[in-house]
matplotlib code that plots the C-alpha trace (Angstrom):
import matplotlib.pyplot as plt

x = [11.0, 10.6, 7.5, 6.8, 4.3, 1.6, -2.0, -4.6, -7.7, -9.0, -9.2, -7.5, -5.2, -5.3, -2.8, -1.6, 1.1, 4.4, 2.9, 0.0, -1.1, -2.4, -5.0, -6.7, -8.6, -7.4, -8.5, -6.8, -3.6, -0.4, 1.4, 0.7, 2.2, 1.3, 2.1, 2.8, 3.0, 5.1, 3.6, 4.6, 7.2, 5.7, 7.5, 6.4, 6.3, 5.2, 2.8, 5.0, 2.2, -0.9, -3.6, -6.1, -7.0, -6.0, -2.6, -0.7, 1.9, 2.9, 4.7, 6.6, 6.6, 4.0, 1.5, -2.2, -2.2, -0.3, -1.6, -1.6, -2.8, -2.4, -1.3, -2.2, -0.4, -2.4, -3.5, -5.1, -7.1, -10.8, -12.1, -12.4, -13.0, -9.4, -8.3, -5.1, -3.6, -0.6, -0.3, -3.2, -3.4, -5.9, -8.1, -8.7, -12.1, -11.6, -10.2, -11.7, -10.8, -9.5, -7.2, -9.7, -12.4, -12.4, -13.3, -12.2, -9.5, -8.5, -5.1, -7.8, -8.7, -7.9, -7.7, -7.9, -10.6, -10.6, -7.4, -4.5, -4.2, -3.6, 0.0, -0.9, 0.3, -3.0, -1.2, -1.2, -5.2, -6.6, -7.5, -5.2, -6.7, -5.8, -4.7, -7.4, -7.3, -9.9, -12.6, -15.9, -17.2, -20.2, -23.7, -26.1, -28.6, -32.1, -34.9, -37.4, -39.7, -40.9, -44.4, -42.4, -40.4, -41.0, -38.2, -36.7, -34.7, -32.1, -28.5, -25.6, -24.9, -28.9, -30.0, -27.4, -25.7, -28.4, -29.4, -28.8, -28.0, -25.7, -22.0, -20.7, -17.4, -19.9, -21.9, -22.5, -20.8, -21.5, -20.7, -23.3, -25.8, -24.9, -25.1, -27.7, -30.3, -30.9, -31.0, -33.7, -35.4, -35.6, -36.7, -39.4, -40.5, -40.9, -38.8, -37.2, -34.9, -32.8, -32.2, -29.1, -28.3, -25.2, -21.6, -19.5, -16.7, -17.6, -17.0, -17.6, -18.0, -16.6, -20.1, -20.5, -16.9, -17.4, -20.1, -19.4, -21.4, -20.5, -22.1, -24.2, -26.1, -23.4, -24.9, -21.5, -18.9, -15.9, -14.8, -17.6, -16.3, -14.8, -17.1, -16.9, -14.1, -16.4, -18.2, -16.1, -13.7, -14.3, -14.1, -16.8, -19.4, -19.0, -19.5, -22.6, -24.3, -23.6, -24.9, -28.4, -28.5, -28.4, -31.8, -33.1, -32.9, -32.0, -28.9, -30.4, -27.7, -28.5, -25.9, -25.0, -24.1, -25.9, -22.9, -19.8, -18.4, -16.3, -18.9, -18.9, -15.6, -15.5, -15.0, -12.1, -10.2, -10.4, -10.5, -12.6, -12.0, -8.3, -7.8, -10.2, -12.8, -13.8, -14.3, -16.3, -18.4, -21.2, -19.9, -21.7, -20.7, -17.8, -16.4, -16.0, -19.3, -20.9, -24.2, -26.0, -29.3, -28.7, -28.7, -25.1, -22.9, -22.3, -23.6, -21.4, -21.3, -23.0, -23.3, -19.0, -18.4, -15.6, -18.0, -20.5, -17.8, -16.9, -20.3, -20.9, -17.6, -18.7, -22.5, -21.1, -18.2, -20.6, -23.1, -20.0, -17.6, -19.7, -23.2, -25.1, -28.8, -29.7, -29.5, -31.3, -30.6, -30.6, -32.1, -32.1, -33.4, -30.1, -28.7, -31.0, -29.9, -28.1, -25.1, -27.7, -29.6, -32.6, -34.2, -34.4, -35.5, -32.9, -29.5, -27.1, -26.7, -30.3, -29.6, -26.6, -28.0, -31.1, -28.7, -26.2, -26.7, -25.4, -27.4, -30.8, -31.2, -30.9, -33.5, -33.2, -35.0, -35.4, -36.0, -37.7, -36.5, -33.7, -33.8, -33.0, -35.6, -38.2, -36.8, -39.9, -39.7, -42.0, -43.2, -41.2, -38.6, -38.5, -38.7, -37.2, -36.7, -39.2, -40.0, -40.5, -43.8, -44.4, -47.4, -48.5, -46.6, -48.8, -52.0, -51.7, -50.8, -53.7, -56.2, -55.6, -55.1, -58.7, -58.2, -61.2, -61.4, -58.8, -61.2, -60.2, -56.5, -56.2, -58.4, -55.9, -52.8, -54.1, -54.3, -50.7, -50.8, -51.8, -52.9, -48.7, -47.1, -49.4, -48.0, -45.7, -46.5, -44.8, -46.4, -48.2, -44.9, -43.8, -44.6, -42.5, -44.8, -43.7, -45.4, -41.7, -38.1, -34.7, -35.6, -38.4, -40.4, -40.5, -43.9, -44.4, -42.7, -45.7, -48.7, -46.7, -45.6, -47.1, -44.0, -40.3, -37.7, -34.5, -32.7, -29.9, -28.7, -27.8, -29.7, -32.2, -35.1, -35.1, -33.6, -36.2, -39.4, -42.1, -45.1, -45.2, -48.8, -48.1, -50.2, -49.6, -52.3, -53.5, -52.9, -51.4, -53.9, -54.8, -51.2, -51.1, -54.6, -52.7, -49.8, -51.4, -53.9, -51.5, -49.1, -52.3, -52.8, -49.1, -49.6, -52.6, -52.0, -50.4, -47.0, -43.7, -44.0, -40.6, -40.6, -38.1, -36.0, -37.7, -41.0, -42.3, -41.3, -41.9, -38.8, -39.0, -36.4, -37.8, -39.4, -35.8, -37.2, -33.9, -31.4, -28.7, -26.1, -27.1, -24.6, -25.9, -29.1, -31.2, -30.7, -29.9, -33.4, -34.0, -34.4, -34.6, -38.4, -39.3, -42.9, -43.5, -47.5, -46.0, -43.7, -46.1, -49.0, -45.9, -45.0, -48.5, -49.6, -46.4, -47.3, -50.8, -49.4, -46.9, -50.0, -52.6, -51.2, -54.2, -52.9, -49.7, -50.4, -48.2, -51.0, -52.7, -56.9, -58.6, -62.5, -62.3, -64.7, -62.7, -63.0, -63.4, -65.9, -67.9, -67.1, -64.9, -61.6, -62.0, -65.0, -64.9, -68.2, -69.5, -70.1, -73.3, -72.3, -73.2, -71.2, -69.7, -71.6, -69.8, -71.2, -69.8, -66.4, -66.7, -67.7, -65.8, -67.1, -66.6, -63.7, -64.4, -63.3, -64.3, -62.4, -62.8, -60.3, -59.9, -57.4, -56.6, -58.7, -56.3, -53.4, -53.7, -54.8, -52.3, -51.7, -54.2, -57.0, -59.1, -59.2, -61.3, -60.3, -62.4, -60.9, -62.4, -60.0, -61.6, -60.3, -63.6, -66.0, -67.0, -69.3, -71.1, -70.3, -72.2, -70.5, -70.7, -72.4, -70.2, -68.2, -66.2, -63.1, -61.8, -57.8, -57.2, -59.1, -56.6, -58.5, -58.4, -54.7, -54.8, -57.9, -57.6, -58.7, -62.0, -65.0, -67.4, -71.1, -73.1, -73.5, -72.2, -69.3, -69.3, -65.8, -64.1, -62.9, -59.7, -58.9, -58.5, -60.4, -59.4, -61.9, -60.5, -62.6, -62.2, -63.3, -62.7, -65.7, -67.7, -68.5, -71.7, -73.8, -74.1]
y = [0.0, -3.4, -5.8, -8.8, -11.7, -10.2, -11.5, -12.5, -12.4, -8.9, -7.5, -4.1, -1.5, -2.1, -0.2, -2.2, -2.1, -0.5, -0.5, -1.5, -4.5, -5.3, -7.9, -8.4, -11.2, -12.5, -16.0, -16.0, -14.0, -15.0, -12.2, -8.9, -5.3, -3.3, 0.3, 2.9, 6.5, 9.7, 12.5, 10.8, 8.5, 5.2, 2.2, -1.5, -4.2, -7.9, -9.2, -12.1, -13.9, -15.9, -17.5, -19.3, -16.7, -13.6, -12.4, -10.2, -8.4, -5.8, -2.5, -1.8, 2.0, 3.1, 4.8, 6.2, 8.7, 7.0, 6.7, 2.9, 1.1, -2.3, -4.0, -7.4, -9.7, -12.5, -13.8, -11.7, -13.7, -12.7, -15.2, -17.1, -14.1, -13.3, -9.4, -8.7, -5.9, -4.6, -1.3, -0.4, 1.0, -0.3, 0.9, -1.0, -2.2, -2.1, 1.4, 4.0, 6.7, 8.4, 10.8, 12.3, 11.8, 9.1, 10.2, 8.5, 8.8, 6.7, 5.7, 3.3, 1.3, -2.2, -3.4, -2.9, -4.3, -7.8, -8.9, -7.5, -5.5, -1.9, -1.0, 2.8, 3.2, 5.0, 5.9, 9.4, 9.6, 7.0, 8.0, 6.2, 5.0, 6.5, 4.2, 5.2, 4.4, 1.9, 3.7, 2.3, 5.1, 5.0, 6.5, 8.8, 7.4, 8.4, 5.9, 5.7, 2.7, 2.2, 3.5, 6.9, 7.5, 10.3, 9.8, 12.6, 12.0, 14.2, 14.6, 16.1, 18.6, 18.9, 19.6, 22.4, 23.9, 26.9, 27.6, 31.3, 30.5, 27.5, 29.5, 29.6, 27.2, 24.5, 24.2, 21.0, 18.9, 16.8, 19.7, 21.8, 19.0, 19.4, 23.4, 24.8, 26.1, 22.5, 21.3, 24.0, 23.0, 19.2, 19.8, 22.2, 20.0, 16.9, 14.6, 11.9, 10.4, 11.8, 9.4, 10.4, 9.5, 7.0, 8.7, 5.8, 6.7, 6.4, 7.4, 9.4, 7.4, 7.7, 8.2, 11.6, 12.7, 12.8, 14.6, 17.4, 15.9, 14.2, 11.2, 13.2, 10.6, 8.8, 5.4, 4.1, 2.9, 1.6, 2.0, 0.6, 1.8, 5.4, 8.6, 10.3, 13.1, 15.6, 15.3, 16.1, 13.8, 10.7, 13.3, 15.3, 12.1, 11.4, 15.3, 15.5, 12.1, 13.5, 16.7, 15.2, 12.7, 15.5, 16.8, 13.5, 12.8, 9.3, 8.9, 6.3, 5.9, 4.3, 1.5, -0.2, -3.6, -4.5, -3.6, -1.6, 1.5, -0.7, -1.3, -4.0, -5.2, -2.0, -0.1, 1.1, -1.0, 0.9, -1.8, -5.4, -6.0, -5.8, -7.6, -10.3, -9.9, -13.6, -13.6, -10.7, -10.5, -12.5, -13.7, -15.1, -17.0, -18.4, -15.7, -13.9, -10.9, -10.1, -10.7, -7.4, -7.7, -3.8, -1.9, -0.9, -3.3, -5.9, -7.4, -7.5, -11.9, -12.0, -16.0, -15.5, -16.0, -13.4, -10.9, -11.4, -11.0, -7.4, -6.2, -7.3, -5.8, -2.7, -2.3, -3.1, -0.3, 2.1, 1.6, 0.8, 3.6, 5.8, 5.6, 5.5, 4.3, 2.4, 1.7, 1.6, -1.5, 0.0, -2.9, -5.1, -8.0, -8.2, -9.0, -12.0, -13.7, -17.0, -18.0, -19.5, -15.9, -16.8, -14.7, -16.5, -15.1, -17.2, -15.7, -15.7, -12.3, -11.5, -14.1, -13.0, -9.5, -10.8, -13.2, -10.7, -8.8, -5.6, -5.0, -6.6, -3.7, -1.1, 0.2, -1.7, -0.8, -2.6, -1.2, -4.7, -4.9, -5.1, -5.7, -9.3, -12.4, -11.6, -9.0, -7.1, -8.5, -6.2, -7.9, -10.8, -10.0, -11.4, -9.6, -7.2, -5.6, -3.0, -1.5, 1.2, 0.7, 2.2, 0.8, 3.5, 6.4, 5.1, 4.7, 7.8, 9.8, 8.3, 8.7, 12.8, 12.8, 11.6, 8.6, 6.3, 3.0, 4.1, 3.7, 0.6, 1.2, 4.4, 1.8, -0.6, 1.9, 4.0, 0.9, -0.1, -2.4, -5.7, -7.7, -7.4, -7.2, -8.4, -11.8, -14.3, -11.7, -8.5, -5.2, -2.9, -0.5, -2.6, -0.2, 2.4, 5.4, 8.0, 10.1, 11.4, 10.3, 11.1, 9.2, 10.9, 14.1, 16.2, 16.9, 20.4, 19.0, 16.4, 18.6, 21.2, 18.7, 16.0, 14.7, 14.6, 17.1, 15.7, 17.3, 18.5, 14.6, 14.8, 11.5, 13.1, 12.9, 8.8, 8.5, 8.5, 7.0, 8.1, 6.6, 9.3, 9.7, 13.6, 16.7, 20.2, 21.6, 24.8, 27.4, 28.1, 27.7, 23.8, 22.9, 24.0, 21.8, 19.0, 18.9, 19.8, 16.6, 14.1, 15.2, 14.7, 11.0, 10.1, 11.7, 10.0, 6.5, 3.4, 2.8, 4.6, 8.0, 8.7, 13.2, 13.6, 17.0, 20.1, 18.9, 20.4, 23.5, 23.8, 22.6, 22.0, 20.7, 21.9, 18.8, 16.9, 13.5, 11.5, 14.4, 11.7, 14.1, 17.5, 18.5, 22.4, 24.1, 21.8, 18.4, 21.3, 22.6, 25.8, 27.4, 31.2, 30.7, 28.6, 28.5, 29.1, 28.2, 25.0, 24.1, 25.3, 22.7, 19.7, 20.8, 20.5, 17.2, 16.0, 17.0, 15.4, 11.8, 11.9, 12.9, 10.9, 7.2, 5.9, 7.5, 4.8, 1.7, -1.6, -4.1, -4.0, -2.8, -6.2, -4.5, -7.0, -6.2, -5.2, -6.7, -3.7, -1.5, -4.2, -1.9, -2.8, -1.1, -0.7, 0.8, 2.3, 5.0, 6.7, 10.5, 10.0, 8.0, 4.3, 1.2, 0.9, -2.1, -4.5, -1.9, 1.2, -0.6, -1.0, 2.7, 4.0, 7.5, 7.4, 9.8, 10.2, 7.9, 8.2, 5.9, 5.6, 4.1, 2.7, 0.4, -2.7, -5.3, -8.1, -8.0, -6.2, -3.0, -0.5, 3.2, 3.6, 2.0, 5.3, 6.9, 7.0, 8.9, 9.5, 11.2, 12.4, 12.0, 13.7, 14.2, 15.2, 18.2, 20.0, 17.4, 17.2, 14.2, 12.8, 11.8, 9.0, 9.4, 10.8, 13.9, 14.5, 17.2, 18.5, 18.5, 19.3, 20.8, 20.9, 23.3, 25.4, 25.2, 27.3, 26.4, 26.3, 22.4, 22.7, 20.5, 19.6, 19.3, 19.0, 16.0, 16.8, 18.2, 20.2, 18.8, 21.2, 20.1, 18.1, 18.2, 16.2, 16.1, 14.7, 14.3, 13.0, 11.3, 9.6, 6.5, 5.7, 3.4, 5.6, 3.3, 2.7, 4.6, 2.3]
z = [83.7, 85.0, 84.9, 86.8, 86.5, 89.2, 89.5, 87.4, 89.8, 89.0, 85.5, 84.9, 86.3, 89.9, 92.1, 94.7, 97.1, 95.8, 92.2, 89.7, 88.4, 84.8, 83.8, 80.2, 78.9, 75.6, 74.6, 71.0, 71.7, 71.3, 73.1, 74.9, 75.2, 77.6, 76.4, 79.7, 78.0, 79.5, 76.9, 73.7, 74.9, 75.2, 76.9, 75.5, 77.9, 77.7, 80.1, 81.5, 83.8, 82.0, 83.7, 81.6, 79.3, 80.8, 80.5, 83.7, 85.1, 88.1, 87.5, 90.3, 91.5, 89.0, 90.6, 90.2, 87.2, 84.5, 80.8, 79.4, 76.6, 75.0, 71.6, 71.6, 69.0, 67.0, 63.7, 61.5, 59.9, 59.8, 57.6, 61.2, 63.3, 64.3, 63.7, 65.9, 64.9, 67.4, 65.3, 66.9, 70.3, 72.6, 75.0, 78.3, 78.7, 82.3, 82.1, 85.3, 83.3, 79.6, 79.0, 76.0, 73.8, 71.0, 67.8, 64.7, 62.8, 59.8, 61.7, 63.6, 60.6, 62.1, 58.1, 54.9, 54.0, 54.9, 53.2, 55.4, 58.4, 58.5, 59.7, 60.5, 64.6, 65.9, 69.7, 68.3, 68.0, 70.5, 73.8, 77.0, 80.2, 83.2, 86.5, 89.4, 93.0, 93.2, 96.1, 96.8, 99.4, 101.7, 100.0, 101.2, 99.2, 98.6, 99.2, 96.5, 95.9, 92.2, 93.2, 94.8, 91.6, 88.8, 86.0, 84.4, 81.4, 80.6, 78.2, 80.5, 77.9, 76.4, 80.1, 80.8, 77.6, 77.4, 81.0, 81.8, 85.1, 84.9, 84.9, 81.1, 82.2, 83.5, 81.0, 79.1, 81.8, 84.9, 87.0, 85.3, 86.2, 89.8, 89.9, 92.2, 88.8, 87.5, 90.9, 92.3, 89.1, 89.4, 92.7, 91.9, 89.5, 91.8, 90.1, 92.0, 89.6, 86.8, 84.2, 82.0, 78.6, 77.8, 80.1, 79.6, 77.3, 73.5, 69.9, 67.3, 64.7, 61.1, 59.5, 61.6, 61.7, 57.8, 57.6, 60.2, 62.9, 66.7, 68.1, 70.8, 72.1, 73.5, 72.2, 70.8, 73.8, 74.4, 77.8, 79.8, 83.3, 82.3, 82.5, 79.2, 79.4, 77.2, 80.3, 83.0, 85.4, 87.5, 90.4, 89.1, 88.3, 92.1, 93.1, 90.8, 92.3, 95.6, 95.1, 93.5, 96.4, 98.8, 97.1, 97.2, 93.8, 92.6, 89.5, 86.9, 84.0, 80.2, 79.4, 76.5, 76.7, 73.7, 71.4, 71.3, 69.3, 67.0, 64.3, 61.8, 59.8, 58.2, 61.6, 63.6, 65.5, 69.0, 71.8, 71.7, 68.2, 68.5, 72.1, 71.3, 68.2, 68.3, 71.8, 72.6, 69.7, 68.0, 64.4, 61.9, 58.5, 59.9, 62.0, 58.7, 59.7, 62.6, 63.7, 64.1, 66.1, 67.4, 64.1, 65.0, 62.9, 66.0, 68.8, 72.0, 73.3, 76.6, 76.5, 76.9, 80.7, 79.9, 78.2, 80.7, 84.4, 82.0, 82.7, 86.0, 87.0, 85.1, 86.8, 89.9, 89.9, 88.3, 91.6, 94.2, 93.0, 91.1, 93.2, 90.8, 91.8, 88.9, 85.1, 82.2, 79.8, 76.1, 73.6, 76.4, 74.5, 73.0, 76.9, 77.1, 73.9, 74.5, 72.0, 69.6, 69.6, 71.1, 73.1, 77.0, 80.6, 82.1, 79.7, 81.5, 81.9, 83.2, 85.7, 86.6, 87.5, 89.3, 91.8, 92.1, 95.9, 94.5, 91.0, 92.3, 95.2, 92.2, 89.9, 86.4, 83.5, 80.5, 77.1, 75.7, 72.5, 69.5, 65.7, 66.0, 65.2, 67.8, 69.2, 70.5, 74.4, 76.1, 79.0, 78.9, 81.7, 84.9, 88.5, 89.3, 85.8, 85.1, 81.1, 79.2, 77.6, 74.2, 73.7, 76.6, 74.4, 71.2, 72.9, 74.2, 71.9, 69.5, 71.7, 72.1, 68.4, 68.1, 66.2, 65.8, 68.6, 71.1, 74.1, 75.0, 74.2, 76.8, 79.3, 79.2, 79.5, 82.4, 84.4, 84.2, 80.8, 83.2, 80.2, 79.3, 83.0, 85.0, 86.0, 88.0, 90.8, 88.6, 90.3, 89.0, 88.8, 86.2, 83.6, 83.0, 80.9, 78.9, 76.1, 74.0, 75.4, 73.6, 70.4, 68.9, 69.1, 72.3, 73.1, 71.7, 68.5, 68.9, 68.4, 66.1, 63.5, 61.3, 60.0, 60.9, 59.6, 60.0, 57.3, 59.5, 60.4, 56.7, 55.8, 53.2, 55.8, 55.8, 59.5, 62.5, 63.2, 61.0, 62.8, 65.7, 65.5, 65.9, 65.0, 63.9, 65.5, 64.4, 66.9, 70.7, 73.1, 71.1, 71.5, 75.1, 76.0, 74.1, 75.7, 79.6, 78.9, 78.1, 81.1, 83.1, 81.3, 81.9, 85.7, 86.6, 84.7, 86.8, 86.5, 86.8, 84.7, 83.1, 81.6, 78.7, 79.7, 78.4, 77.7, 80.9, 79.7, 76.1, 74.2, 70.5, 68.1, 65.1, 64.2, 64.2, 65.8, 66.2, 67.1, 67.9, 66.4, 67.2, 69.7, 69.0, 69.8, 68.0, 70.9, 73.7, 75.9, 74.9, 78.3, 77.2, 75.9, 79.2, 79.5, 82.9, 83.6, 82.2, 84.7, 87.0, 85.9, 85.9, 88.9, 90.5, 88.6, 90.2, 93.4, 93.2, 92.5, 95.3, 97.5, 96.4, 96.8, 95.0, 91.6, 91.7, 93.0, 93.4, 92.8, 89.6, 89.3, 87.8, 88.9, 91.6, 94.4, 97.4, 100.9, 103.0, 101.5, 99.2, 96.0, 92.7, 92.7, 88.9, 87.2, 84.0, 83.0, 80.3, 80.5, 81.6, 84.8, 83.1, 82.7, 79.7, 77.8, 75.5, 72.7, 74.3, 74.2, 70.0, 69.4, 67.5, 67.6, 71.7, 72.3, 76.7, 79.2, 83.0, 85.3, 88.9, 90.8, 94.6, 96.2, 94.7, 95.9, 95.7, 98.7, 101.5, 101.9, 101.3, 101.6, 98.7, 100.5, 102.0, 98.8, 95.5, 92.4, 89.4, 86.4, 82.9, 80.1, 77.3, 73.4, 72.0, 72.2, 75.7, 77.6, 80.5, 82.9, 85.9, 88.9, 91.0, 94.3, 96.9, 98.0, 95.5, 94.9, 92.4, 92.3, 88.4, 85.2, 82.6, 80.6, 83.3, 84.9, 87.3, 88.7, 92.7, 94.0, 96.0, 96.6, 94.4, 95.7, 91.6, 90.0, 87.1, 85.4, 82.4, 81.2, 77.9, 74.6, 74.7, 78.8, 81.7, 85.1, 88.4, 91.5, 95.1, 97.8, 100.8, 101.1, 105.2, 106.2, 108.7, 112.2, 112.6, 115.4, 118.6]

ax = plt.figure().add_subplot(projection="3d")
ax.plot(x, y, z, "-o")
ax.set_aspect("equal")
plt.show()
């Protein structure tokens, strides 16, 4: 097999005219092998072309399909950050596509310990890539603004591994997804986006593979382009985004660029460690450890120009090629940490993505924060990025607790957080809201349990969060008003709400809350005990957001007095129809909120202009509250679910234990007679 010099413009396995070319960046290498594999024969040859940093070379007549790796030759010498290591086989960050899973295997040990490198070949037990026509087709795209969107977040295998319906050879795979049962649900539901967990290729890390467990989660990559193959092929990624943009549902993926699946020193040598450890990494000591603001052993170096271009190219082909709609940014104030590890608006990274004309017409989600020196962000990142809020999940789920004070806490979160988001001109949509996501308790776990059980991560209970502000409440019918109140808080709150997979139906995972490896029934939805009136009341609270325009604004509610009707678009009562006074705000006893909500009054006036809502979010006893004047109608009563909407011609309400409210009216100025 021959090699030539080829081209050094675009980074990995590009087939081209009569043959492929091969680009990786290497800063510190002294040579490179590119390894082509037929079965277990593998062919060695040197990349013959350089460029700068990145080393090259065509293959004539090789064509889309073939396996390849790499075994990049250097000092090992990690005292200063250098751990070459050509017995290892090496995947292609670049790589479209893997001939398997990775898991680890203790051929991948780049060392032992520091003081020498590992000679074991690992070819047998890493995964290859797998040259891919390069297509960037045409999308049929749904269009859904922020204010539009409902988020549903979902695991490809969680979402589909126990649905009756989904055919046994589909489950737990991105066909599966796409199958016409999760797809009739989604869209029953009202959801506009589905937000997957991590499908870029990762691996199974040592600490789990000991113990009997898998990385489930996904939160551990190493080829940041390649779908996983537990999941399916490249093919079927594309057929499932298609088939979910034919609904009109939106495909929202969680990346990692925060770290990769390498570890610290002690870890395998799978890919960036191996190619270039001192480049793509953030070293510490010397060069000697790694810095490790993510909790995961390193930190991935996205001050590198190098490190940065990989994921650009990567959220680019994952939008381009894939068509995907947008991403979430796991510990995304790791991306905005400059080379000195200071946390800036302006990294290059978040810069990079803002500019860029592909990325910034995608929906990006931050999750604003990391385990690094000030690494809790929330509300520091610039337009367009939007945030998940957890100080909505907190608030919220301490106020339906009944814990003492929360008034102004729930205040504060139904009205989009402004006194965090609410500058340099970020909307009111800024605030992504959830009550339970994948890391923590689902929501029926939430008022069934007062404390984790996590036994089966094999961790002696001490993994997971243990402030959850959770409740095992005492009987059926309380959990069920629990849960159908703080869907109605999440559904009537400003902001983007984001539904975790399941809750809408009554999943549990038996208290387990951080399931990361419980690829089994524990991390999967338990479809089989469905409750239905559940889905039913999601479903409808859905339905009444998408309708109501007034219950998801753009501009933020500062109880500014509005220009066309003369009236605040903000006012906050008491139960019996008063102003809440500076004292009413410090009770600590007070456990109802009325708000009633019109159009912003700063901007124009929007879709949400000709309506008023007022709702009743109540965690105490049964209470009567008065309504303002006007003609009101009732949409919702929590307490009672399937209460039919209808007008409402008393003054009052008599509002039940632990339940939610919702009144419509219209607020179109009547022309006076002549």
């Amino acid at each position: 097999m021959k090699i030539g010099p080829g081209r050094a413009e675009i980074l990995g396995a590009i087939p081209v005219s009569g043959g492929v070319n091969f680009a990786l960046f290497s800063a510190h290498a002294e040579k490179v092998e590119l390894c082509l594999f037929d079965g277990d024969q593998e062919t060695r040859l040197v990349l013959p072309g350089r460029a700068g940093d990145v080393w090259h070379g065509f293959v004539p007549g090789l064509v889309p399909g073939a396996e390849y790796g790499y075994r990049v030759y250097g000092p090992w010498a990690p005292e200063i950050g250098h751990r070459f290591n050509p017995s290892k086989l090496l995947v292609d960050p670049y790589a479209r596509a893997l001939t398997g899973p990775l898991v680890w295997g203790p051929s991948m040990q780049g060392g032992v310990g520091a003081t020498r490198p590992d000679r074991r070949d690992s070819a047998a037990s890493t995964a290859r890539g797998i040259v891919c026509e390069i297509q960037k087709p045409l999308w049929d795209r749904p269009t859904r603004t922020w204010s539009q969107t409902i988020i549903y977040e979902a695991h490809v295998r969680g979402l589909t591994m126990q649905h009756p319906e989904v055919p046994a050879a589909l489950r737990g795979g991105y066909e599966a997804v796409a199958s016409p049962p999760i797809i009739e649900h989604l869209k029953r539901l009202g959801v506009t986006a589905l937000e997957l967990l991590p499908v870029a290729a990762f691996i199974d890390d040592r600490f789990l593979v000991e113990k009997g467990l898998r990385n489930y989660w996904g939160y551990q990559p190493i080829g940041f382009m390649a779908p996983d193959p537990r999941y399916g092929t490249r093919e079927s990624f594309r057929a499932m985004v298609r088939a979910l943009h034919a609904a009109g549902i939106e495909v929202i993926l969680d990346v990692v660029f925060n770290h990769a699946g390498e570890g610290d020193g002690t870890g395998p040598t799978v890919s960036l460690r191996g190619i270039d450890n001192n480049s793509y990494y953030r070293l510490c000591e010397g060069g000697r450890s790694y810095v490790n603001d993510t909790g995961t052993g390193n930190t991935l170096n996205l001050a590198h120009p190098m490190v940065l271009r990989l994921v650009m190219d990567a959220l680019r082909h994952w939008v381009e090629e894939m068509g995907v709609d947008g991403f979430r940014f796991d510990l995304a104030t790791t991306l905005g940490r400059a080379s000195t590890g200071e946390f800036k608006e302006l990294a290059s990274l978040i810069s990079a993505i803002r500019q860029d004309p592909v990325l910034n017409a995608v929906k990006l989600i931050a999750e604003p924060w990391d385990i690094g020196p000030g690494g809790y962000r929330l509300g520091a990142f610039p337009y367009p990025f939007v945030e998940w809020n957890d100080r909505f999940r907190d608030g919220v789920r301490q106020f339906w607790r009944g814990d003492a004070g929360l008034i102004p806490e729930l205040a504060r979160r139904v009205a989009g957080s402004a006194e965090i988001f609410d500058h340099r001109g970020r909307p009111a949509t800024t605030s992504v809201n959830f009550l339970t996501a994948h890391d923590g308790f689902t929501l029926h776990d939430l008022v069934s349990y007062a404390e984790k059980r996590n036994e089966a991560n094999g961790e002696n209970n001490r993994d997971g969060h243990n402030a959850n502000f959770s409740q095992a409440l005492p009987d059926a019918g309380a959990k069920a008003s629990r849960k159908r109140a703080m869907l109605a808080t999440l559904m009537l709150s400003q902001g983007v709400p984001m539904l975790l997979a399941g809750d809408e139906l009554g999943n549990s995972q038996a208290g387990n809350n951080n399931a990361y490896a419980q690829d089994n029934p524990i991390g999967w939805v338990d479809w089989q005990t469905a409750d239905e009136g559940l889905i039913a009341f999601v479903s409808r609270l859905i339905r009444l957001r998408r309708d109501h325009p007034v219950l998801r604004q753009t501009r933020f509610l500062h109880a500014k007095i509005r220009a066309q009707d003369g009236v605040r678009d903000l006012i906050w009562r008491l139960p019996s129809g008063a102003e809440l006074s500076s004292q009413d705000w410090h009770d600590a006893q007070s456990r109802c909120l009325c708000a009633e909500v019109r159009g912003a009054a700063e901007g124009p006036p929007g879709l949400a202009s000709g309506e008023a809502m007022f709702a009743v979010f109540n965690a105490g006893g049964a209470t009567e509250v008065h309504l303002p004047d006007g003609a009101w109608r009732l949409l919702i009563d929590t307490a009672e679910p399937d209460r039919p909407e209808a007008p409402h011609f008393a003054a009052a309400t008599c509002v039940a234990a632990q339940s939610v409210q919702l009144f419509i009216r219209s607020t179109a100025r009547q022309e006076p007679s002549p």
